[in-house]
N, C-alpha and C positions, 0 to 999 in steps of 0.2 A: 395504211392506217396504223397509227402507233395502240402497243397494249392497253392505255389507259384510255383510247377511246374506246374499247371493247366493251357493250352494255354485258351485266354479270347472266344475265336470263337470258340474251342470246346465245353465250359461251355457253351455259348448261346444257339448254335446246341442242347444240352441235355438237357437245360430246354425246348426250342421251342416245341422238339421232347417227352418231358413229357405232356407239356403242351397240345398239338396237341392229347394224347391219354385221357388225365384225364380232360381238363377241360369242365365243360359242366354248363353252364349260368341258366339254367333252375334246379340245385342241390338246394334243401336249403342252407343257408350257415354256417349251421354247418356241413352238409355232408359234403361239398366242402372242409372246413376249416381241417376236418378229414383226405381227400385223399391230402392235402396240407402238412399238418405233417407226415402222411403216407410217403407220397416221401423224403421227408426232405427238405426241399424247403420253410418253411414256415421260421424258423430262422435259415438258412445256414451258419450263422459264430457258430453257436451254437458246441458245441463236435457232435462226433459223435456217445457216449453212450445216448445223450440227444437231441434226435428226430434233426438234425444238423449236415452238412456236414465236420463242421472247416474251412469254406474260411475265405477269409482275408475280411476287409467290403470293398475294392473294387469289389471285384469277385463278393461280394451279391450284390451289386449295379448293377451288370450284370444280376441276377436271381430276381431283383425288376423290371428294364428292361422291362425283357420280359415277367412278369407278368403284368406288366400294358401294354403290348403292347395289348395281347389279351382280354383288359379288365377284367380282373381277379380281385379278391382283396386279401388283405392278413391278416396278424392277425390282432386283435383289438389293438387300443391303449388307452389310458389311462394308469388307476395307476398298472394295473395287467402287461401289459409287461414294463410300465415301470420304475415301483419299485421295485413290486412282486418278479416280473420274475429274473432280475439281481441279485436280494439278495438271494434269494432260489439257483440261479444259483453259487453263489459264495461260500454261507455260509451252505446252507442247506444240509442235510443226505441225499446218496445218494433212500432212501425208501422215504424221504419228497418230492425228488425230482421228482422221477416215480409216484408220488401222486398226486401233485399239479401243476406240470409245465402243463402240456397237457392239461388241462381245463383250462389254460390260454389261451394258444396257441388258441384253437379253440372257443372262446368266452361261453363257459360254467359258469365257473365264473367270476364275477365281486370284483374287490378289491378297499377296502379304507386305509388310514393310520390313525394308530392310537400314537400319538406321542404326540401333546402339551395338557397340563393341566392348570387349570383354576386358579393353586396355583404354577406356578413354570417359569409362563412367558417363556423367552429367555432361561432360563437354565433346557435346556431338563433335564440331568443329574440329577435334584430335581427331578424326578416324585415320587410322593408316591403312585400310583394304585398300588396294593399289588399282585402277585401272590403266594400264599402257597400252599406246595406240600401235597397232598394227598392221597396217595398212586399211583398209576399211572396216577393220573390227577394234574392239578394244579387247585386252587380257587381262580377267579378272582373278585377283590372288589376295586370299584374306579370310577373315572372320566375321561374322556378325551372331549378336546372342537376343533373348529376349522375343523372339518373331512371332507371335500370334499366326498359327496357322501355319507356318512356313510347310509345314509336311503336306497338304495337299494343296498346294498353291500351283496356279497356273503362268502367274508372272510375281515379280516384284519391283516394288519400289526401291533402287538403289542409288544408294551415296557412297563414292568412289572418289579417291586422291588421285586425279589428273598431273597435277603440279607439285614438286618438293620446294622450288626456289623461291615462292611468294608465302606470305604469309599467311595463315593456315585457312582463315575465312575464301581465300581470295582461289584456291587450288582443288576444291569439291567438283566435282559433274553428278548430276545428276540424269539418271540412266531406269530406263524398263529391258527386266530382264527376262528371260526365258526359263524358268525353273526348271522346266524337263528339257535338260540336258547335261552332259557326261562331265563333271568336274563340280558337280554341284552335289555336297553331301548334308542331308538336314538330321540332326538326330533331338528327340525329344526330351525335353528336362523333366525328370520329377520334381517336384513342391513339396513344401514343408505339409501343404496342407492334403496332397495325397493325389491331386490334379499332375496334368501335363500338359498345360493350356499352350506353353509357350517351346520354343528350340532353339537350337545354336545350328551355325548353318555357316557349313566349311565353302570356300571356292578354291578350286584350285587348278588353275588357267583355263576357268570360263568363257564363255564369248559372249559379247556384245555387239550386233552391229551398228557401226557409227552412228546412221541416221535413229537409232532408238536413246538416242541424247534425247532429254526433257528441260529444254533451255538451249543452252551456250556452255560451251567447253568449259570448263573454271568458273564458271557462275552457278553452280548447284545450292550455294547454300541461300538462296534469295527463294531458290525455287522448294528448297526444304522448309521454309519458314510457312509455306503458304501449307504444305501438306500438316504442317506441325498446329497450324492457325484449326485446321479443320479438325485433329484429330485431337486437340482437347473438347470438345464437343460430341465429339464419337462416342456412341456406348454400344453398348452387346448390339449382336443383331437383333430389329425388332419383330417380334411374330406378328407381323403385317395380313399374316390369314387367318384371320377369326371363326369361331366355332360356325356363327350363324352364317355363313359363309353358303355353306350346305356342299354338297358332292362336287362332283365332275374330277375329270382327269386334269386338267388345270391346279384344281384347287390341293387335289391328293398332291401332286408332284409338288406343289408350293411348300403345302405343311413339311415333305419330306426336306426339302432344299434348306426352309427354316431350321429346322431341328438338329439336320447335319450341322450348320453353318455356328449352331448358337451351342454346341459341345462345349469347344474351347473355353465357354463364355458361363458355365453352369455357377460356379461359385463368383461370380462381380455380385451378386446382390452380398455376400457375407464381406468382400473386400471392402464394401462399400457400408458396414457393420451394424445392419438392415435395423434401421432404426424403428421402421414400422414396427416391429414386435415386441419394442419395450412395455406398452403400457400392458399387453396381453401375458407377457413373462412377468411381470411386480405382479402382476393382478392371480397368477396362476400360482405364485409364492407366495401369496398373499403379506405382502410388502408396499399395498400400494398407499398405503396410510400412512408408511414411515416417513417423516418430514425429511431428511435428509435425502433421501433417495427419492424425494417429490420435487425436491431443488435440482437435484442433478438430472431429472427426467425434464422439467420447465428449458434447463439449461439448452438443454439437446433438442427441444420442439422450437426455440428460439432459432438455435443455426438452422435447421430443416427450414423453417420458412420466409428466413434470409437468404437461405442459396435459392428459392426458390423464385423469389424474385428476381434476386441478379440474372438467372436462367429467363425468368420476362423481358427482361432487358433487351438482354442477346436477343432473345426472335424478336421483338420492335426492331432492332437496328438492322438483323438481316430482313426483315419484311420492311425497311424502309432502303433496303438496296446497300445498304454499307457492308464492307468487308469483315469477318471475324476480324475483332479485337484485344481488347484489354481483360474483356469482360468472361472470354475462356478463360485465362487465367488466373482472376480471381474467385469463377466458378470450382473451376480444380484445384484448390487452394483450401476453398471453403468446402469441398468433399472431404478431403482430407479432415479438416478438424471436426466435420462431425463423423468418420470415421472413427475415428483416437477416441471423441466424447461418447461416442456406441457403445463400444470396446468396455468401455471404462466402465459403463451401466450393467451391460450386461454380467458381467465378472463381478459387479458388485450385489447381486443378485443371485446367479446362481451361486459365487461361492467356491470353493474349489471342486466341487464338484462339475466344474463349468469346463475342467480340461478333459470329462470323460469323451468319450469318441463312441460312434456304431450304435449299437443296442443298449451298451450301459450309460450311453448320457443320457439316455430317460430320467436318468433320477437325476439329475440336474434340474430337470424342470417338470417335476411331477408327471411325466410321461408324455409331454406336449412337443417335441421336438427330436429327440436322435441324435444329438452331437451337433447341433448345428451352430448352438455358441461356441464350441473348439471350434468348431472351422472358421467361424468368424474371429476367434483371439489367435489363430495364425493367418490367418488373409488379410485381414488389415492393415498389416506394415506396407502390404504391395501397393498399396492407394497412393501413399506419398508417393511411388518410386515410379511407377506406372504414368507413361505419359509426358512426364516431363516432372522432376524432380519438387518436391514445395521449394526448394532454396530457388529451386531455377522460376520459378513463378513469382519469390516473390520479388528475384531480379530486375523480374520483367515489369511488375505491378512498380514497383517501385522508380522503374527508367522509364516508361511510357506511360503513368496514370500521375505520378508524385512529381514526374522533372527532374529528379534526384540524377547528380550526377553517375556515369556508367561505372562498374565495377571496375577496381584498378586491374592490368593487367601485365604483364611482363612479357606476354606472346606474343600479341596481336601485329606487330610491326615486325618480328624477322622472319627469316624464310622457316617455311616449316621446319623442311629437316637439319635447321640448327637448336629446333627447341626440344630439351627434354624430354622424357615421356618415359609413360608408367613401365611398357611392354615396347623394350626394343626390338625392332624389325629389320630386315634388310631394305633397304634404299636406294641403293648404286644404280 
């Protein structure tokens, strides 16, 4: 029987009537997580060779339902379901797959990505981190910066130069790595804004084994475009365990797994230069009458509720089965400018008292906040940069939404290691 003959009240009845025999509050919650993939119940749009019933993501909306009915919770999020998961799910060997999916699923492992480098800026496509085959392994030698998490990661997402003699698209692999082990050095970056969300992350003759390729030898960047398609859509981890939730050991170990997971992730509301608290800041300055700073508050409730529907967009087109698109890109595009248009409110309100920090930005805004606009007039340059560059979006909007011819380029046809580059490397 296909999922759209599925009546929606029988699905309910069947998960109630699972739910009503397996769930039990007081499990650990990787037992629990275990008897959740067990039933298939835990990613129900998933196949049904890969722990997944096939419904459509309305029907799973019905089996999310009535898992939060009985307070229940469900898989972990972050970067493991939601980069990992889809790339291995689309690209990966069906042996990589019975390997690594289900220690997603049940929060066993934790994932980072491993993608920008510290010589190649915006143009992922440069990376020169080396991987060379060695008999059944590969030898990983290089750099990567920017890693959300990388310090307590249990694998990662990597992209590695297989090839020097093709050109540069054409010589990527992409590769799941092992993070706990010997050659693998992560050290944590400080931030302007006082965070250490992200790391730089040394290899130095790492291993890989062959069969943990995600794809085809040299074809990686086909299979990074899909992780890249998901992870403009990605945001902080969500606190999926709500108050009313009530007790149990399930529910305790969830909140804790949340709150670990969502550290890195504490200041994205100020990168993102929380515009919910303009009218509450004019109003507490009592500036909310000033007509000029009424236009520029209008200005900024305008974009908020145009990205919001382009963000409707996207779930119609994933709830009608299509692939992420165009429409990540001009959602991250359109964060961006109402970051900058935040930014700009804010600082036009408190005034230069808006750089104080700690205890003394109190008086920035009459004691309603603690420095929280500094933190947001240094965190919001990371919005553009995060994710995928604005220029690099609006390349993309521009080649795939407009037809506009592709950006010219001088690379793209020779072999890699004849094209320049920022940070020469050894090659031979």
């Amino acid at each position: 029987m296909s999922s759209d003959a599925i009546d929606p009240g029988a699905l309910r009845a069947e998960v109630a009537a699972w739910l009503a025999e397996h769930w039990d509050p007081e499990l650990s919650l990787r037992a629990w997580r275990e008897r959740l993939v067990d039933g298939r119940w835990a990613v129900p749009t998933w196949p049904v060779e890969r722990f997944g019933r096939g419904l459509s993501p309305s029907q799973a909306h019905v089996v999310s339902e009535e898992v939060a009915r009985v307070g229940a919770v469900g898989v972990p999020s972050g970067a493991g379901m939601g980069l990992a998961a889809p790339t291995i799910l689309e690209h990966g060997s069906p042996a990589l797959q019975e390997r690594l999916l289900r220690p997603i699923l049940t929060g066993e492992h934790f994932w980072c990505q491993l993608f920008s480098e510290p010589g190649s800026g915006s143009d992922l496509a440069g990376l020169t981190t080396r991987a060379d085959r060695d008999g059944d392994q590969f030898v990983i030698n290089g750099q990567k910066v920017w890693n959300t998490s990388a310090h307590h990661a249990d694998y990662g997402l990597l992209v590695a130069r297989t090839n020097w003699d093709v050109p540069k698209h054409a010589g990527i692999t992409y590769f799941a790595i092992d993070m706990r082990q010997p050659g693998i050095e992560v050290r944590q970056l400080r931030q302007m804004n006082g965070h250490a969300s992200f790391n730089e992350v040394f290899f130095t003759d790492a291993r890989i084994p062959a069969d943990h390729v995600i794809g085809q030898v040299d074809g990686g960047w086909r299979v990074a475009l899909t992780t890249l398609a998901h992870e403009r859509r990605l945001g902080r981890p969500s606190d999926h365990v709500r108050d009313d939730r009530g007790g149990g050991r399930v529910v305790r170990e969830a909140r804790a797994e949340t709150e670990e997971h969502s550290k890195p992730y504490v200041w994205y509301p100020q990168r993102m230069g929380r515009p919910d608290l303009v009218l509450d800041l004019a109003r507490a300055a009592g500036r909310l009458h000033d007509p000029v700073l009424r236009q520029s508050i209008a200005h900024l409730e305008s974009l908020v509720r145009t990205a919001r529907w382009t963000a409707r967009r996207a779930e119609a087109a994933r709830a009608a089965g299509r692939q992420p698109g165009a429409e990540g890109s001009l959602g991250k595009l359109h964060t961006s400018h109402i970051a900058r248009a935040s930014a700009a409110v804010h600082a036009s309100i408190a005034g230069m008292r808006g750089l104080l920090t700690g205890p003394d930005g109190k008086a920035a805004l009459d004691g309603s906040l603690e420095g929280v606009v500094a933190e947001i007039l240094v965190s919001v340059p990371g919005q553009s940069i995060a994710g995928g560059t604005d220029e690099i979006q609006r390349n993309i909007i521009a080649e795939q939404v407009l037809g506009l011819p592709r950006e010219p380029s001088v690379d793209r046809s020779l072999p890699f290691r004849d094209v320049p580059r920022n940070a020469e490397r050894s090659r031979s």
